[in-house]
C-alpha positions as CSV (number, residue, x, y, z in Angstrom):
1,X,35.7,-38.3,28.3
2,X,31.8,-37.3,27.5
3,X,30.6,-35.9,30.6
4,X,26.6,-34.6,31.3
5,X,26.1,-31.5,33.6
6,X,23.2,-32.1,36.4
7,X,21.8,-29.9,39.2
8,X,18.8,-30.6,41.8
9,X,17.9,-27.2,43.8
10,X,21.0,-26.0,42.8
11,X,23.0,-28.9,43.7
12,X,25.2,-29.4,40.2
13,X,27.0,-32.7,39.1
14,X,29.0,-33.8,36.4
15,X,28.0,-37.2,35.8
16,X,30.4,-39.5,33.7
17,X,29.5,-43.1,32.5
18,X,32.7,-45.2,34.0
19,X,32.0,-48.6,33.2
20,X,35.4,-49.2,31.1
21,X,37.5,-46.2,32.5
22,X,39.9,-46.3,34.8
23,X,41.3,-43.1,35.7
24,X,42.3,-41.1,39.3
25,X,39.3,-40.2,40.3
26,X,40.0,-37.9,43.1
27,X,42.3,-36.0,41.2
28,X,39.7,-36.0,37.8
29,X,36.6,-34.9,40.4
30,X,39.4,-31.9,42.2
31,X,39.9,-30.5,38.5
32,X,36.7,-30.8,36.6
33,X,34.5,-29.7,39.7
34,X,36.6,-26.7,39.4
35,X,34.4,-23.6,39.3
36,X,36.7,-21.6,37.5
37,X,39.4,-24.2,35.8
38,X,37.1,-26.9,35.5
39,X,33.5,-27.6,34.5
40,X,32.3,-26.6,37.9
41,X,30.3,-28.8,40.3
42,X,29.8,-30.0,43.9
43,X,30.4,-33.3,42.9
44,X,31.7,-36.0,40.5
45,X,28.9,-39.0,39.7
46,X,30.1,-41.8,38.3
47,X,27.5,-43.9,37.0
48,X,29.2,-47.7,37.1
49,X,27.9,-51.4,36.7
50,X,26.3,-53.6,39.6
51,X,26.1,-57.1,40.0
52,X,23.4,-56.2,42.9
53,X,21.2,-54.0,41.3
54,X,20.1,-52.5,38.3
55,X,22.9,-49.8,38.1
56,X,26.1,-48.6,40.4
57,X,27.1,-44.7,41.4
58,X,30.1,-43.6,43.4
59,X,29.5,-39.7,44.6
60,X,33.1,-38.2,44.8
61,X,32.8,-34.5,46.6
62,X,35.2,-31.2,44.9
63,X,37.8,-32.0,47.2
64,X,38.5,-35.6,45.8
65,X,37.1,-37.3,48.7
66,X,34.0,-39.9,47.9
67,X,30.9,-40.0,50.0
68,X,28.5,-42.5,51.2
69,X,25.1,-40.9,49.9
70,X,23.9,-38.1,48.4
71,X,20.2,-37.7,47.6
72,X,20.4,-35.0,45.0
73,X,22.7,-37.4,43.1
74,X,20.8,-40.5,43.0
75,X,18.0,-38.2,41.3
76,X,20.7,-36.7,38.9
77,X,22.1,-40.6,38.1
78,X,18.4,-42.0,37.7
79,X,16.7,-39.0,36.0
80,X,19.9,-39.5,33.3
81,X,19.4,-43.3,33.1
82,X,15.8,-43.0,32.4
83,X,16.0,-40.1,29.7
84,X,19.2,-42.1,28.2
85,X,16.9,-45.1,27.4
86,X,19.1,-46.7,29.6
87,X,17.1,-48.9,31.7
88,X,14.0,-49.8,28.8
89,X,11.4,-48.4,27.3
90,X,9.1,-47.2,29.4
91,X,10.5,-47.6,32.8
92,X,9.7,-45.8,35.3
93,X,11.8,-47.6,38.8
94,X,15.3,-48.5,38.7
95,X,17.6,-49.5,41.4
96,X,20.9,-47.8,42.1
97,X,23.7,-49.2,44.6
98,X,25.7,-47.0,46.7
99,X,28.2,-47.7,49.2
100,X,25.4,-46.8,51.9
101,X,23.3,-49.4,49.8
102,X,21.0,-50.4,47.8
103,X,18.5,-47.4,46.5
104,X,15.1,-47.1,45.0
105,X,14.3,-44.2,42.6
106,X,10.9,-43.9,40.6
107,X,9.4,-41.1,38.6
108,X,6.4,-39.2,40.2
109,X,3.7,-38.2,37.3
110,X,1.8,-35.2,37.9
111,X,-1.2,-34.5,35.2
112,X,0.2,-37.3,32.9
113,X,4.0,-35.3,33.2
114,X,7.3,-35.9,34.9
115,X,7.1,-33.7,37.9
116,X,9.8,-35.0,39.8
117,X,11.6,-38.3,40.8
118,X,11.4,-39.9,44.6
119,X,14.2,-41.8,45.8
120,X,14.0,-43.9,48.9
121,X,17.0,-42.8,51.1
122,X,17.2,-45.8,53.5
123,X,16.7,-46.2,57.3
124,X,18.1,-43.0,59.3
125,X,20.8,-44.1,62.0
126,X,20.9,-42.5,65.3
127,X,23.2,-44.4,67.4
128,X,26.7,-42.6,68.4
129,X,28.5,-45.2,67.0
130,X,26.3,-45.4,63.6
131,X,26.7,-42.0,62.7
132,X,29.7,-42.0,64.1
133,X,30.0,-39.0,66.9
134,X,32.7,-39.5,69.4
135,X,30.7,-38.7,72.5
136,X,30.9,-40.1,76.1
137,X,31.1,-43.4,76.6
138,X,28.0,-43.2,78.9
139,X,26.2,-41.8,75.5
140,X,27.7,-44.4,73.2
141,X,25.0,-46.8,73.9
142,X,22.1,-45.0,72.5
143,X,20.0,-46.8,70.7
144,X,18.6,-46.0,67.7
145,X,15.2,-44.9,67.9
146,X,16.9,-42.7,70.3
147,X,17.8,-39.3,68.9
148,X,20.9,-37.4,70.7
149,X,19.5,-33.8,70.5
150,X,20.7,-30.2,71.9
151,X,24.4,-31.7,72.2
152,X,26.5,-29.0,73.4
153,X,29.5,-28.3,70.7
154,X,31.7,-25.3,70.9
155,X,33.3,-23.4,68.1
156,X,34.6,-20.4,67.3
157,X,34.1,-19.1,70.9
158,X,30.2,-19.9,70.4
159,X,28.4,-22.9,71.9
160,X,26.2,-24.5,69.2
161,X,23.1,-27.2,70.2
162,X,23.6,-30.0,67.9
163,X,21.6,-33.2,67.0
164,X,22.7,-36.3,65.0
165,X,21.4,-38.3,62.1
166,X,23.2,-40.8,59.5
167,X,21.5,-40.9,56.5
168,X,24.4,-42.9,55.2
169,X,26.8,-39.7,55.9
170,X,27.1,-38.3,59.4
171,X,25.1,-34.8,59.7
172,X,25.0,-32.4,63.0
173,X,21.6,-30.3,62.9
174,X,21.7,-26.8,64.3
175,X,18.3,-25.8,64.8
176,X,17.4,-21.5,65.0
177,X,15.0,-19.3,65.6
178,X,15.7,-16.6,63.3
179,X,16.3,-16.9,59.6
180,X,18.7,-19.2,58.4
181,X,20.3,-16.6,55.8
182,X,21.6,-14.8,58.9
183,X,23.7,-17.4,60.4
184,X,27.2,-17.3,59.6
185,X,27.7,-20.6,58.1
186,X,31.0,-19.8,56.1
187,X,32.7,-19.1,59.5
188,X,30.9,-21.9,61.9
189,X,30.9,-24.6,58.7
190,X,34.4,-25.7,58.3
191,X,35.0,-26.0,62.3
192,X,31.8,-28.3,62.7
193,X,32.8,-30.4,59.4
194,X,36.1,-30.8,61.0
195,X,35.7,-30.9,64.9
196,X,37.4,-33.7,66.7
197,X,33.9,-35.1,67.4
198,X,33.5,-36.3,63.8
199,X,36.3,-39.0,63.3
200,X,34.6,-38.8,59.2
201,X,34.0,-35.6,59.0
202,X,30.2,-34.2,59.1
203,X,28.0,-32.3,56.8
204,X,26.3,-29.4,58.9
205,X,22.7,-28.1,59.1
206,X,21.3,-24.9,60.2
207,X,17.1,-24.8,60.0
208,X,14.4,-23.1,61.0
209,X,11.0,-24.7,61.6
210,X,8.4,-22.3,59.3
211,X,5.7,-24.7,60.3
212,X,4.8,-28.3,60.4
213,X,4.6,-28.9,57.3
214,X,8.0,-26.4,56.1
215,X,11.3,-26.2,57.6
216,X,13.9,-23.8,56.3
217,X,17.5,-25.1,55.8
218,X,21.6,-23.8,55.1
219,X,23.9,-27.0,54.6
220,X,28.0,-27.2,54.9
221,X,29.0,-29.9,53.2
222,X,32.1,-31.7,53.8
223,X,34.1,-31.8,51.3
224,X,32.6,-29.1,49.8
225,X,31.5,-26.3,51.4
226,X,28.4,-24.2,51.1
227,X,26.1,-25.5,48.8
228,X,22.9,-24.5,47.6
229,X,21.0,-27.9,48.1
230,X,21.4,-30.9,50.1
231,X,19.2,-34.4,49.7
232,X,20.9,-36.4,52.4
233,X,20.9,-33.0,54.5
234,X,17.2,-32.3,53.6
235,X,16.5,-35.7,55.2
236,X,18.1,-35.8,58.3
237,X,16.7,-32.4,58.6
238,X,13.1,-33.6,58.4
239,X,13.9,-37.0,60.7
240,X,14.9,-34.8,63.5
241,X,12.6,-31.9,63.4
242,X,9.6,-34.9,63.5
243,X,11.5,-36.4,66.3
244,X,11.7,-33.9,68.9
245,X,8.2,-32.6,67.4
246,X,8.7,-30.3,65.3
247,X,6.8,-31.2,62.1
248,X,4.4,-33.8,60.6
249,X,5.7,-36.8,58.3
250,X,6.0,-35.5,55.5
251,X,7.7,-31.5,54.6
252,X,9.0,-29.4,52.7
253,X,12.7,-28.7,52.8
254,X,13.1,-24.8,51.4
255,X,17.0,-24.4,50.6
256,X,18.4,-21.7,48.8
257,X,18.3,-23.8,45.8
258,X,15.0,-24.9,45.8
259,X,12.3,-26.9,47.6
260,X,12.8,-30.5,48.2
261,X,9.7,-32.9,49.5
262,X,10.6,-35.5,52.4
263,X,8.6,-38.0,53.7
264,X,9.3,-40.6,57.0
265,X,7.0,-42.8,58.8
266,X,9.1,-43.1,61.5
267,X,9.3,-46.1,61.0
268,X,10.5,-47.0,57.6
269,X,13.1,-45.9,55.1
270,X,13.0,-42.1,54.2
271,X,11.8,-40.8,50.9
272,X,13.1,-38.3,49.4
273,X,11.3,-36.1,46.0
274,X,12.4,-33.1,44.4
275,X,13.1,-32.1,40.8
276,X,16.7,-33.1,38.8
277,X,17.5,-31.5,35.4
278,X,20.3,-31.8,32.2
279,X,22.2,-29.0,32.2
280,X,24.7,-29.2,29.4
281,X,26.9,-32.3,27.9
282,X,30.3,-31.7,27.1
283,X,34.0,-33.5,26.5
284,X,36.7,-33.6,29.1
285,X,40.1,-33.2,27.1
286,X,42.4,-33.1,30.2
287,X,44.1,-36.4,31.4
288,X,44.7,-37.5,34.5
């Protein structure tokens, strides 16, 4: 099985093309993400056909479990497409479906170079039941252009102010005053993924608002753990810091991997822009 290694900020695939494969998928992305048996990666993309739209991509996470979006990926999937030749000569916008939907992803030129490709991200959700967040029932009926903010979640002994946006996944947003580096992520992240609040789980955020225009970000991912980038993250991120005020419409995201660009008119979809890169290609002799 020919494979292609990816990253975005730091945020490494291994993409596969799985249009006649049929293999266990879970099991395949639990051994080649391996970091020290495996290939090593964050996640498994699997680039498959669409009757809907130009292309098809299933994101499975280390652990075997599959997500609904991943912003980083899409990049990876369309920056491989394009440099495959696999959408035409010349193109420069292909559409991707996800199990969150239907995605647009175009290059971005700068000085008559690829600088870095957009995706658009979709709508951001931020009812309760949307996201989904078990909360009170007298909280449940939040609409959507409502955003539940300072939620009170304890953990670990330690109360934690949370707010909530789907971008297709559930995330929880912690936001800080001092530097992100110094919060303890490895020991608060796996009892936010996991809290009985999240019936699916949630990917966690801690940020720090640098200034309007930059907003400093950790991400626990579920499924995976600490990573050094996070599209979806880097969007709910920017959704709620405009929200309660915090920053214009369009930021910069600074995670440890890199800086990714986020745009929302707070009305529309969010877009989503950042760099994605080839890594290595390689063959995957195990079977499963």
């Amino acid at each position: 099985m020919n494979f292609t290694k990816m990253q975005s900020v730091g945020n490494d695939f291994i993409l596969v093309e799985a249009s006649s494969k049929q293999h266990n998928w879970p099991q395949i992305a639990r051994a080649i993400c391996h970091r020290h048996f495996g290939v090593g990666g964050d996640g498994l993309l699997l680039l498959v056909p669409s009757s809907v739209a130009g292309f098809g991509m299933r994101v499975l996470n280390s652990d075997g479990s599959e997500t609904e979006a991943c912003g980083n990926g899409l990049r990876c999937l369309a920056k491989y497409v394009i440099d495959q030749g696999l959408a035409g000569t010349g193109t420069k916008e292909i559409t991707i479906e996800t199990t969150a939907g239907i995605r647009k992803a175009r290059l971005v030129e700068e000085k008559g170079k690829v600088d870095k490709i957009q995706v658009g991200m979709g709508l951001p959700q931020l009812s309760a039941p949307n996201i989904p967040v078990a909360i009170e029932s007298e909280k449940s009926d939040l609409i959507d252009i409502t955003l539940i903010a300072d939620y009170p979640i304890t953990v670990g002994g330690e109360e934690l102010k949370m707010s909530f946006v789907s971008m297709g996944n559930p995330h929880a947003i912690h936001f800080l005053q001092s530097p992100v580096i110094d919060f303890p992520l490895s020991k608060f992240g796996p009892m936010v993924e996991k809290h009985e609040l999240f019936p699916n789980r949630i990917n966690f955020e801690v940020a720090r608002v640098i200034g309007r225009k930059e907003i400093e970000v950790q991400v626990w991912e579920r499924g995976v753990g600490e990573t050094l980038g996070c599209g979806s993250g880097a969007c709910a991120v920017a959704v709620c810091a405009q929200l309660l005020g915090y920053s214009d419409n369009k930021v910069d995201i600074k995670l440890p991997g890199g800086i990714l660009g986020v745009e929302w008119d707070g009305v529309g979809e969010v877009l989503l822009s950042g760099p994605a890169e080839i890594v290595f290609t390689g063959k995957w002799g195990k079977s499963c």
